[in-house]
N, C-alpha and C positions, 0 to 999 in steps of 0.2 A: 342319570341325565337330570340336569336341573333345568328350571320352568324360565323360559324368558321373561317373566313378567315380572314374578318378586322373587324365582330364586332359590325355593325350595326342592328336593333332591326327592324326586319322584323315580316308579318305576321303569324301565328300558324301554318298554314297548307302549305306556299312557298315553293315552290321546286327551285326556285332559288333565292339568292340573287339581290334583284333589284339596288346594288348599286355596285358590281363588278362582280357579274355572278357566282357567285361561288356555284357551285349543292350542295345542301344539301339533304343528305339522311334520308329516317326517322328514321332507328334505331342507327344516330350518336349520338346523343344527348345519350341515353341509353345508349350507350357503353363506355364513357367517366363516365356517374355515375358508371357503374360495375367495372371500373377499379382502380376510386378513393376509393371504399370499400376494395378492395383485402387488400391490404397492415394490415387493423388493422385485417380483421379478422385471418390476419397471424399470428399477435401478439396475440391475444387472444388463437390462438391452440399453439403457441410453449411456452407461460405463462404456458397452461396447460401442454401440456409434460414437463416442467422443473420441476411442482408441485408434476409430478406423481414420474419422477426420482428423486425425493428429498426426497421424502412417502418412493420408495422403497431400496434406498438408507439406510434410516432408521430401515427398518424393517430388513435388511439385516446384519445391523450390532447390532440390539438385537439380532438376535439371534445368532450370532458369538460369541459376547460378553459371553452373559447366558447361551449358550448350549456346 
């Protein structure tokens, strides 16, 4: 595990940086991965809603069209 602060490649389970002190908590590391995820799976739901307005976009105008 390395120190969010400057970096250096500390032990697995330190609670502080032995090279400038800097507290590391255990659920930082975790919440830095959750946040790097957010952004695609944003893009993968708003792909979907543009699929769906595009579907009913479609259907909307067969039947304006035909009817």
């Amino acid at each position: 595990m390395k120190c969010n602060n400057c970096g250096y490649e500390m032990g697995e389970f330190s609670k502080f940086c032995s090279n400038c002190g800097y507290a590391m908590l255990e659920n930082q590391e975790e919440e830095v991965e959750e946040d790097e995820d957010l952004p695609e799976s944003i893009n993968y739901i708003l792909f979907g809603l543009i699929i769906v307005i595009i579907m009913l976009s479609a259907i909307i105008s067969y039947f304006i069209i035909y009817n």
